[in-house]
C-alpha positions in Angstrom: -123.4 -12.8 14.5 -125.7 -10.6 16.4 -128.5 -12.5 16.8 -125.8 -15.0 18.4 -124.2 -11.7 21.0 -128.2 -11.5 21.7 -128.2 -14.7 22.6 -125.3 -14.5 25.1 -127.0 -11.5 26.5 -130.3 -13.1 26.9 -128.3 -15.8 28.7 -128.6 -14.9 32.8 -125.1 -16.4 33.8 -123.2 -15.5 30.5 -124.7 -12.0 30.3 -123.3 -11.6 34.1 -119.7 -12.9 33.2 -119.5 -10.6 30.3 -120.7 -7.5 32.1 -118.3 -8.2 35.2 -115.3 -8.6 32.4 -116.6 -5.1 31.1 -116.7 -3.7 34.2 -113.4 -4.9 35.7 -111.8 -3.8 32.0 -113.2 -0.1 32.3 -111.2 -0.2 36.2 -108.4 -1.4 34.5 -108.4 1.5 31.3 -109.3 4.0 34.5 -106.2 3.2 36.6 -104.3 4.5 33.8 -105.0 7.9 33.9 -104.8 8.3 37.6 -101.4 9.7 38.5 -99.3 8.6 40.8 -99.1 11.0 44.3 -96.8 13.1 44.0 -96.0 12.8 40.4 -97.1 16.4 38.2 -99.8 15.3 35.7 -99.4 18.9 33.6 -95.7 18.2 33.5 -95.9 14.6 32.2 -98.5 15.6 29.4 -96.0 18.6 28.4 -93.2 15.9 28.1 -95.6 13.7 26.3 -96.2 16.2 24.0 -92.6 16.7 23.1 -91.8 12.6 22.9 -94.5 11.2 20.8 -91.9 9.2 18.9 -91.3 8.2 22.4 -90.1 3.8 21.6 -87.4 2.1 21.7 -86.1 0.8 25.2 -89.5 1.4 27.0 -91.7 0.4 23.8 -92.3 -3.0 24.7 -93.7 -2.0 29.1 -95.8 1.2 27.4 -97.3 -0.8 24.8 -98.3 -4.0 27.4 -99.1 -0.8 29.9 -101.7 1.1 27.5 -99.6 3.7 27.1 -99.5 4.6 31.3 -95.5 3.8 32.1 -95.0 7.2 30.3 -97.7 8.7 32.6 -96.4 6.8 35.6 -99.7 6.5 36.7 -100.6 3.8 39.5 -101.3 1.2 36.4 -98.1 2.4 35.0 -96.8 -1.6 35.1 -99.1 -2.5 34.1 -99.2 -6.8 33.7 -95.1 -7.1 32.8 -94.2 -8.2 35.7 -96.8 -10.7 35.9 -96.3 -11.5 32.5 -92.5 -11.8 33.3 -92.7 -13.9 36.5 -94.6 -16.9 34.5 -92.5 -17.3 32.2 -89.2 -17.3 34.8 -91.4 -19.7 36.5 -92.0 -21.6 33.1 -88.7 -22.2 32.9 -87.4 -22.7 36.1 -89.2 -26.2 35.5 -86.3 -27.5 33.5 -83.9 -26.1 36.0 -85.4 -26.8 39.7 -86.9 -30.8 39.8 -89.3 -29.0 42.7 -90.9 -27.1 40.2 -91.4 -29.8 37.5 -92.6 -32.2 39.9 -95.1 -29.6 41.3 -96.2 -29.6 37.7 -96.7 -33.0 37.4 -98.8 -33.4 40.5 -101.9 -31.6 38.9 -104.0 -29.0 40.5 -102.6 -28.7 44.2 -99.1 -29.0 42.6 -100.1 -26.1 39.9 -101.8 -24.2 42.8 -98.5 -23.8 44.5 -96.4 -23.0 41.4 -99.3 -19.8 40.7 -98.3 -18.9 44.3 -94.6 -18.1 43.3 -95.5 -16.6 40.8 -97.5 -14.1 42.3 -94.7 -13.5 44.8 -92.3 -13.5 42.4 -94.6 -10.8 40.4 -94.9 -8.7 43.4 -90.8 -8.8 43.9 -90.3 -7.5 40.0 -93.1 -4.8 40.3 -90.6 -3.0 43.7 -87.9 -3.6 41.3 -89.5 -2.1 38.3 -91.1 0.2 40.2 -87.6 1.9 41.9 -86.3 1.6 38.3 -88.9 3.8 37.1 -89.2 6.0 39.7 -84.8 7.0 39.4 -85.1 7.0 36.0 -88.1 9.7 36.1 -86.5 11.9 38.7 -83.0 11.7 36.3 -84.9 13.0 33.2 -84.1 9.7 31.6 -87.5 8.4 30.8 -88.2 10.8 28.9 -85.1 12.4 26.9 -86.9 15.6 25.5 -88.3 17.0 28.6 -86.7 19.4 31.0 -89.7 19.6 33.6 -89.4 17.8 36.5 -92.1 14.7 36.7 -91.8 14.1 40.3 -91.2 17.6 41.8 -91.0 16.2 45.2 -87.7 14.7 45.6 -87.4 13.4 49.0 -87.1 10.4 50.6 -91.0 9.7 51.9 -92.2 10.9 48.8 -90.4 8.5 46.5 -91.5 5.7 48.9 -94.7 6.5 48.3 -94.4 6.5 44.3 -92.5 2.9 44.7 -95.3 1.4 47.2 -97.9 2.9 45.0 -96.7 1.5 41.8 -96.1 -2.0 43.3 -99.5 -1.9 44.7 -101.0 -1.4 41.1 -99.1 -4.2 40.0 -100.8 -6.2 42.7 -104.0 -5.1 41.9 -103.8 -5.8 38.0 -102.7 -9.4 38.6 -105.8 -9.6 41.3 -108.5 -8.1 38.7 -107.1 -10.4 35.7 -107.4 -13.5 38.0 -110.7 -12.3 38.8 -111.9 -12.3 35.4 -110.2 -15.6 34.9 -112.5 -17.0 37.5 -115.8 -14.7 37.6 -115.5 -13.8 34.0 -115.5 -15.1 30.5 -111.5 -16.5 31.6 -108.4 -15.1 30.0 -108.0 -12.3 32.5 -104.2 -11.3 32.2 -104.4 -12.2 28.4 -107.8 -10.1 27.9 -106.5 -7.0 30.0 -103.1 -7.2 28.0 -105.4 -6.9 24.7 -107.5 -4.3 26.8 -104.2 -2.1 26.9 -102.7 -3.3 23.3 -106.2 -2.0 21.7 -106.2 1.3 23.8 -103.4 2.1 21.5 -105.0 1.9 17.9 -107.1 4.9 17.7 -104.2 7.3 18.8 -101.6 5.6 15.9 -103.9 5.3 13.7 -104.9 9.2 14.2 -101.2 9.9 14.0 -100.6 8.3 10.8 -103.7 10.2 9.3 -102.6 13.8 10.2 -98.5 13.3 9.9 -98.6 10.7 6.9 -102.2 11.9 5.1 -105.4 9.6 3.5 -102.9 7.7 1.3 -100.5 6.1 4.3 -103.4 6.1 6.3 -105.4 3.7 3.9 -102.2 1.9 2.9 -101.7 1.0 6.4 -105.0 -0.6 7.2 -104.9 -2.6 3.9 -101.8 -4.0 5.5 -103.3 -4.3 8.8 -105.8 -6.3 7.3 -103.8 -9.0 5.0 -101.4 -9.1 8.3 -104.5 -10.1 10.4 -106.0 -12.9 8.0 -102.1 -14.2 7.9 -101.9 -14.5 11.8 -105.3 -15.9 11.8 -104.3 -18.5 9.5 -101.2 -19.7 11.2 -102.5 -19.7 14.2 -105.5 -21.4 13.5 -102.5 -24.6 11.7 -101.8 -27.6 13.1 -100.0 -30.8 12.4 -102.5 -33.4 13.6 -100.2 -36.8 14.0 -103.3 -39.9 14.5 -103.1 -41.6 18.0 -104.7 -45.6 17.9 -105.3 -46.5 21.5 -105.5 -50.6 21.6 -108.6 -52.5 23.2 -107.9 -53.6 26.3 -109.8 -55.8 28.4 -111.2 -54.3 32.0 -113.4 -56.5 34.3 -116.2 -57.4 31.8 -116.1 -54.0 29.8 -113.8 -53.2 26.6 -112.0 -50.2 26.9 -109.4 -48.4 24.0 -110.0 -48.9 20.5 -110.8 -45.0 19.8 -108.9 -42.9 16.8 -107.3 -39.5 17.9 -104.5 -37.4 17.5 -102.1 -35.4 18.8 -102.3 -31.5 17.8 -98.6 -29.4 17.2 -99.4 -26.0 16.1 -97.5 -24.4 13.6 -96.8 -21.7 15.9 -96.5 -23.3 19.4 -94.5 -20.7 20.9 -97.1 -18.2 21.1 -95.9 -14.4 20.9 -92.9 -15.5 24.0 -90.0 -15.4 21.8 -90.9 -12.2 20.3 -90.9 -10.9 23.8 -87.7 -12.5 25.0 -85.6 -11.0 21.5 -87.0 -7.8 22.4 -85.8 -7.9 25.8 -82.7 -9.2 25.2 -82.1 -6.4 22.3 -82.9 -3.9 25.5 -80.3 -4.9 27.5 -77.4 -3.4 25.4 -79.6 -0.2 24.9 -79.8 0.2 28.7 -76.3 -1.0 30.0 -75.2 2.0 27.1 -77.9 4.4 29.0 -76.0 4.1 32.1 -72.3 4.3 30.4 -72.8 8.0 28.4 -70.2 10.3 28.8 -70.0 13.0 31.1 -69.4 16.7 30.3 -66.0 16.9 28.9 -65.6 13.0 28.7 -65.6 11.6 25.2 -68.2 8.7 24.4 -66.7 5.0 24.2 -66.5 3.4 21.5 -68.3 0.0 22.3 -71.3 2.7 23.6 -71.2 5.0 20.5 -71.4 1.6 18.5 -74.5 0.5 20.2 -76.2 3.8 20.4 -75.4 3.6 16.5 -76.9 -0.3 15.3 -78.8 -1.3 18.5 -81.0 1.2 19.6 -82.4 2.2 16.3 -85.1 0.2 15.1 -84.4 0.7 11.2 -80.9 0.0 11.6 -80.5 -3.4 9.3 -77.5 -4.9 12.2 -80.7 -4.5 14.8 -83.3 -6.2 12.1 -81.3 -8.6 11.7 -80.2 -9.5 15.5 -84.3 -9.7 15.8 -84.9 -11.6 13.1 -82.5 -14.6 14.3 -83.2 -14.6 18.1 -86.8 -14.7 17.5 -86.0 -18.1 15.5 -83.6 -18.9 18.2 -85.9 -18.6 20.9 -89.2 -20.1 19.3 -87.1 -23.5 19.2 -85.8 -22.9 22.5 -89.1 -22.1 23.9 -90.8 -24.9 22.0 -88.4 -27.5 23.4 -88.8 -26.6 27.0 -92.7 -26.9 27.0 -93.0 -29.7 24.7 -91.6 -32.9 25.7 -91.9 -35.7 23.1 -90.1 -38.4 25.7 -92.9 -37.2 28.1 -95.8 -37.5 25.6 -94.5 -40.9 24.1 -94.4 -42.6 27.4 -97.9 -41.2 28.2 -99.6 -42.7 25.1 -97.5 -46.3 26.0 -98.8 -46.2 29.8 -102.3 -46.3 28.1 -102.1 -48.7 25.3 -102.0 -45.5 22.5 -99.0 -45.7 19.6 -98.6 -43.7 15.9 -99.8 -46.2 13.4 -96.5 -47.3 11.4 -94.5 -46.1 14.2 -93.2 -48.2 17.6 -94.2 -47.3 21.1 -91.4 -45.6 23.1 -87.9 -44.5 21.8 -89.2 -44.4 18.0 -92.2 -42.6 18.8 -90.2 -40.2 20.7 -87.9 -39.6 17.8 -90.9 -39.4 15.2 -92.3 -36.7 17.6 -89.4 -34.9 17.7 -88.6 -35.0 13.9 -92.1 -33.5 13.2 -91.8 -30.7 15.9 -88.3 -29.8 14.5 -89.6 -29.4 11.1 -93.0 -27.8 12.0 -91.0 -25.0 14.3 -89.4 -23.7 11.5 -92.2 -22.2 9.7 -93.1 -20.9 12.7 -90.6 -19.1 13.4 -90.2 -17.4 10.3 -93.4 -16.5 10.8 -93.3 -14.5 13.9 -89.9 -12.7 12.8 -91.4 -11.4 9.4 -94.5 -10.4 11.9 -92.4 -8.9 14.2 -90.4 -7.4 12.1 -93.6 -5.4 10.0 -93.1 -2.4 12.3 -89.4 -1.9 11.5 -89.9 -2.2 8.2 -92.8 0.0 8.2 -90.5 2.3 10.2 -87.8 2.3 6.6 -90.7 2.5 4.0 -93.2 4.7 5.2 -91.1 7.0 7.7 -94.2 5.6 10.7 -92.7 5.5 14.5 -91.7 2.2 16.0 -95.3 2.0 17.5 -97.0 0.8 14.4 -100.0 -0.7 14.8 -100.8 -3.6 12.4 -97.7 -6.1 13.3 -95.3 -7.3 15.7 -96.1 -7.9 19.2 -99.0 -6.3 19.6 -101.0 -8.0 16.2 -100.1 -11.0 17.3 -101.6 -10.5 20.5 -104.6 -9.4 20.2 -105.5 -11.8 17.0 -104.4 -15.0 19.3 -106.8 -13.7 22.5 -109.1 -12.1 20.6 -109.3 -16.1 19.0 -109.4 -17.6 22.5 -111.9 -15.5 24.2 -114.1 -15.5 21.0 -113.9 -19.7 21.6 -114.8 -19.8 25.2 -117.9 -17.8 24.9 -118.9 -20.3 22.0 -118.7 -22.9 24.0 -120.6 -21.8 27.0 -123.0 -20.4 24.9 -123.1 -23.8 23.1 -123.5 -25.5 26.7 -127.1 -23.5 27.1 -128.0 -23.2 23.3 -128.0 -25.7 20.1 -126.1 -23.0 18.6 -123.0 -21.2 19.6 -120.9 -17.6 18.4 -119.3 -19.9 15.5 -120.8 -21.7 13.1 
């Protein structure tokens, strides 16, 4: 293994891609320490201080931010709105026939569709960005302090904070689309496991002096069995054989080649964990903004979700998780794979499933394997998901457990892809590439 990252080193071309990724990753990490003006840096760390079990409805942004939301420093973000903008986009396809046709047109067409998406990334980061910036001047973003994080509370000042937080959103999507093209590729993914990893040391630290050697070791035997099981599923696939028939063209015989079609086990990727978290936010938040005045009494609907839904280790909130991650894996996977689409693909070339008829039935057969292999799926990613709650009940650890959830399955599946396309660029200069 190092004689092969020697290798890529030695390599002129690959040796610059990786040390322009470095470089543009060390920016990235460095924008999150730099405050935001006007924003008091010694007041945030003292409300750090007295939150570090800080989770629940701003886990899922500090955790995909590096831990800089709770600094609100000009990364503070970080690539959610980017992150949140593709997938509206993603979707939008089975809603607006512009957008699926755009699709279908290829590289201008796709071209286009990246362009509303960065617009549409640049709209959520003002709106995220004024979200954060009221809920930091109302002491809501963090619930245990009493100093105020943006001291300056007028009108050009909060401008400022907005425009300066929306810029950073700009400039993340601009440095992850930089390494895309300039760098090994995977730029959002890569600076999304950038901020994921940033994280590890300071849990892992936490669970050492709060917890002691035993939980400490206890949790990285289970961060390692968790890591060989995401590995392995991610790494599954049904392969269903594709025959493409001979076909006659000029003087030359074309078709006649074996394939097959790949469905992962887990097609869906880590998206539905992300859209069941979200979704568990919003009753958390709409509560925020109902709580009782002084001398009001709380309502009961809001004491009810303060009580089951904001709690991670509450079993009504495990369970809620546990089925809209299953709901959304076959919701997700049956917006982005097509099996009509796919079928009449293979009959436009001369392909079919040996045993099975071109069109309808070949639809269907699709659609009965991808129904069946989804479901293993996505039990999979809700017992992932839910390792950190669990964790949370067992071991008494905060919400922002290290080995599970969102943030495993992250870094496991880029850390997978990255590790792939430097083997094969390697492999395009050497015999040999990272893998064997």
């Amino acid at each position: 293994m190092l004689s092969a990252f020697a290798r890529a080193f030695r390599t002129p071309d690959l040796r610059r891609k990786l040390l322009f990724t470095l470089g543009i990753i060390a920016i990235f990490r460095l924008g999150a320490f730099i405050p935001s003006p006007g924003v008091s840096y010694q007041n945030v760390q003292q409300c750090l201080s007295a939150n570090q079990d800080t989770g629940g409805l701003y886990q899922l942004v500090n955790l995909f931010s590096g831990g800089a939301l709770l600094q609100v420093s000009v990364f503070a973000l970080g690539i959610m709105p980017y992150i949140t903008s593709s997938i509206i986009v993603q979707l939008l396809r089975v809603v607006i026939p512009r957008f699926q046709q755009l699709y279908e047109e290829g590289a201008s067409g796709q071209g286009k569709l990246t362009q509303y998406t960065r617009y549409l990334t640049i709209a959520l980061g003002l709106l995220n960005a004024t979200t954060l910036v009221s809920l930091a001047r109302s002491g809501q973003l963090l619930p245990n302090c009493q100093l105020p994080i943006i001291p300056d509370t007028s009108i050009i000042a909060t401008i400022l904070v907005v425009i300066t937080l929306t810029a950073g959103t700009g400039l993340i999507m601009w440095m992850g689309e930089l390494v895309t093209e300039k760098g090994v590729g995977n730029g959002m993914s890569l600076l999304i496991f950038t901020s994921i990893a940033a994280g590890f040391p300071t849990s892992l630290g936490a669970i050492w002096n709060s917890k002691g050697p035993g939980t400490f070791f206890t949790v990285v035997a289970i961060g390692l069995v968790t890591v060989a099981l995401v590995v392995f599923v991610e790494q599954s696939q049904r392969r269903i054989p594709v025959q493409y028939a001979k076909r006659m063209i000029g003087r030359r015989t074309v078709g006649g080649t074996s394939t097959y079609i790949p469905i992962k086990v887990n097609m869906a990727g880590v998206v539905p964990v992300i859209f069941a978290s979200s979704m568990l936010y919003l009753p958390g938040l709409i509560a925020q903004f109902n709580q009782p005045k002084a001398g009001e009494t709380i309502a009961p609907w809001v004491e009810w979700i303060n009580n089951n839904l904001t709690r991670g280790d509450h079993p009504i909130y495990m369970a809620l998780y546990f089925v809209m991650i299953v709901f959304f894996t076959y919701f997700y996977v049956a917006i982005t794979f097509n099996p009509e689409e796919v079928s009449d693909n293979m009959k436009k070339y001369g392909g079919f499933i040996p045993g099975i008829r071109a069109g309808k039935p070949t639809a269907d057969y699709l659609q009965y394997v991808l129904s069946r292999i989804t479901l293993p799926g996505a039990l999979y990613l809700g017992i992932v998901a839910l390792i950190p709650l669990v964790a949370l009940v067992l071991i008494n650890a905060n919400q922002n457990f290290p080995f599970g959830g969102t943030s495993i399955l992250i870094m496991v599946g880029v850390g997978l892809e990255t590790v792939k396309q430097i083997d094969a660029q390697l492999q395009q200069r050497h015999y040999e590439g990272l893998l064997r």
